[in-house]
C-alpha positions as CSV (number, residue, x, y, z in Angstrom):
1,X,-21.2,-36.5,-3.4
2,X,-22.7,-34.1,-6.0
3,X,-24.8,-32.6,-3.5
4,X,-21.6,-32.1,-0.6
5,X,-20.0,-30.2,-3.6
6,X,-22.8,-27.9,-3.9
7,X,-23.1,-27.3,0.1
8,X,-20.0,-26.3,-0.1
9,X,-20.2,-24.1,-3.2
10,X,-23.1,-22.1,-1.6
11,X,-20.8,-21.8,1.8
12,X,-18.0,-20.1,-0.1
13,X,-20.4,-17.7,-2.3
14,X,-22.0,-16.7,1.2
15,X,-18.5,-16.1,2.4
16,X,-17.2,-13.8,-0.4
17,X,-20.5,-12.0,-1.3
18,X,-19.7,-11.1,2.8
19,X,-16.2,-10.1,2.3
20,X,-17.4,-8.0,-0.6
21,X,-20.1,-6.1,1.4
22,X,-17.3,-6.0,4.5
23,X,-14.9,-4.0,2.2
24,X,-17.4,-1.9,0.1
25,X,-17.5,0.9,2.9
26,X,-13.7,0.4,3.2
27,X,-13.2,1.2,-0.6
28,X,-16.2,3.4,-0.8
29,X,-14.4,5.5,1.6
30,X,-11.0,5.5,0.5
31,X,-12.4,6.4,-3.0
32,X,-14.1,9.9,-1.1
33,X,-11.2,10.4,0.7
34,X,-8.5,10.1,-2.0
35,X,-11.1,12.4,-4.3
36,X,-11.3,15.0,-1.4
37,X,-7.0,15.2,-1.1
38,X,-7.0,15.3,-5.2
39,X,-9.1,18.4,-5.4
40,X,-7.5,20.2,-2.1
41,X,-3.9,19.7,-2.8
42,X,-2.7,21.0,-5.9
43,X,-0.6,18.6,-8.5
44,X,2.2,20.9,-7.9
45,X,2.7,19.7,-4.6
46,X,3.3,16.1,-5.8
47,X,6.0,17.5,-8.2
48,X,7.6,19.7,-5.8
49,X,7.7,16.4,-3.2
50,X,8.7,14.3,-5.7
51,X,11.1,15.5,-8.3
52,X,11.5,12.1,-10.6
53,X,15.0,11.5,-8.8
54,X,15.4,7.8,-8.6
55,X,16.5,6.6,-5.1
56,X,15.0,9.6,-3.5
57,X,11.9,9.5,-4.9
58,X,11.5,5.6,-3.2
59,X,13.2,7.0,0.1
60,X,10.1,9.9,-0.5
61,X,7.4,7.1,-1.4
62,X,8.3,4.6,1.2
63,X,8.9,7.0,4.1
64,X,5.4,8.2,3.3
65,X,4.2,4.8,3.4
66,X,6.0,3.7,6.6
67,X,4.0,6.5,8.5
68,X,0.2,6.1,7.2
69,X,0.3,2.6,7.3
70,X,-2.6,0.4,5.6
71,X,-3.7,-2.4,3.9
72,X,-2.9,-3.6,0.1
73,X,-6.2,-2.5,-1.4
74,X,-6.5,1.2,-0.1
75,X,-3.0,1.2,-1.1
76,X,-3.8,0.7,-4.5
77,X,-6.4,2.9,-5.1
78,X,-4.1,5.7,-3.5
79,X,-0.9,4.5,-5.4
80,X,-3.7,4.8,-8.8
81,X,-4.4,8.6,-7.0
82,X,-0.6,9.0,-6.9
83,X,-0.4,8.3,-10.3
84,X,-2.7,10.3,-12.1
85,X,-1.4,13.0,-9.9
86,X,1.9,13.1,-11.9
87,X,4.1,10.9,-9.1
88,X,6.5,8.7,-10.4
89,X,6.3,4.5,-10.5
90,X,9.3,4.5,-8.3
91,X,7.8,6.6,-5.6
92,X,4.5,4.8,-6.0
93,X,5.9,1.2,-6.0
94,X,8.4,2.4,-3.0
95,X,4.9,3.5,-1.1
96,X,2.8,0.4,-1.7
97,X,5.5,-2.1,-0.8
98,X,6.2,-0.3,2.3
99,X,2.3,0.7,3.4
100,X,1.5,-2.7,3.7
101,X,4.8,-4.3,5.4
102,X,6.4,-1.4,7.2
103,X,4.2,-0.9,10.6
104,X,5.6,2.3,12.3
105,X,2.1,3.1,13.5
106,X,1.5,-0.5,14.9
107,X,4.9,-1.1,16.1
108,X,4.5,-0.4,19.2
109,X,1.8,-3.3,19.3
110,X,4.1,-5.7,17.7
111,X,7.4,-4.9,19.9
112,X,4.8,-6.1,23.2
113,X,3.6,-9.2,20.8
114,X,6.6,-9.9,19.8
115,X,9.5,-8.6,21.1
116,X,11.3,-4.7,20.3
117,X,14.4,-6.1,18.9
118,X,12.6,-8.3,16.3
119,X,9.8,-5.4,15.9
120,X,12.6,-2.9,14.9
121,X,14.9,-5.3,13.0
122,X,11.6,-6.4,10.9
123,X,10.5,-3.0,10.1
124,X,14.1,-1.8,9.2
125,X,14.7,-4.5,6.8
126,X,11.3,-4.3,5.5
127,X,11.6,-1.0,4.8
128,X,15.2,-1.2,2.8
129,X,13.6,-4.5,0.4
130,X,10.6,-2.1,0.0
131,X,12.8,0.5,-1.2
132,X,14.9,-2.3,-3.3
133,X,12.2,-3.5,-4.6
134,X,10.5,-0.5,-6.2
135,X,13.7,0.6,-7.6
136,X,14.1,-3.0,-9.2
137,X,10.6,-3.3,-10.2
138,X,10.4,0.0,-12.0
139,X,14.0,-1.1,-13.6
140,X,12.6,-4.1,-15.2
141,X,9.8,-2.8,-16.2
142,X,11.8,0.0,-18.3
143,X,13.9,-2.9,-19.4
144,X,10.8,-4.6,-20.9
């Protein structure tokens, strides 16, 4: 039994040492590309996007987030780009939570999977909780 338990060990350690070498480039990547936009567009751009108002600061941050589109991981790393860029929590929350469940890029793919009526209604309401969301994660957070 000892000896399954091991098998099966090794199996999983192959499998994750792969994911990690899968995703390195991704990351490695993201990293140079985040870099690139932080030296080329100037912090005042952030602060002249976002101006620290509440609700339109997460309608700003999820918008943006609707339209590029990506998975959690790049999302954090440009959220942590965001940040030390001077962009508020709110935005930054409102853009993570909606780059990774609002699809405007791939909707056109999911409305022929799975129907346009669902495809709209799921973006739409995904898009409202991400705004909700940031607005009452960043509350809590203030609260704490």
């Amino acid at each position: 039994m000892a000896l399954v338990d091991i098998h099966k060990l090794k199996i999983s350690h192959k499998k994750a040492l792969g994911g990690i070498v899968n995703i390195g480039p991704i990351i490695l990547g993201v990293l140079l590309l985040v870099s690139i936009i932080n030296v080329m567009i100037p912090k005042s751009f952030y602060t002249k996007v976002f101006t620290g108002n509440l609700w339109l600061d997460a309608l700003k941050g999820g918008l943006l987030g609707s339209l590029l589109t990506g998975n959690p991981v790049t999302g954090y790393i440009l959220g942590n780009g965001f940040l030390s860029a001077g962009v508020s929590m709110i935005a930054v929350t409102s853009f993570i939570v909606s780059w990774t469940t609002v699809g405007l890029v791939q909707l056109p793919a999911e409305a022929l999977a799975l129907g346009k009526p669902f495809a709209i209604y799921r973006n739409i309401s995904a898009f409202i909780i991400a705004i909700i969301a940031a607005v009452l994660s960043v509350l809590i957070l203030q609260i704490l």
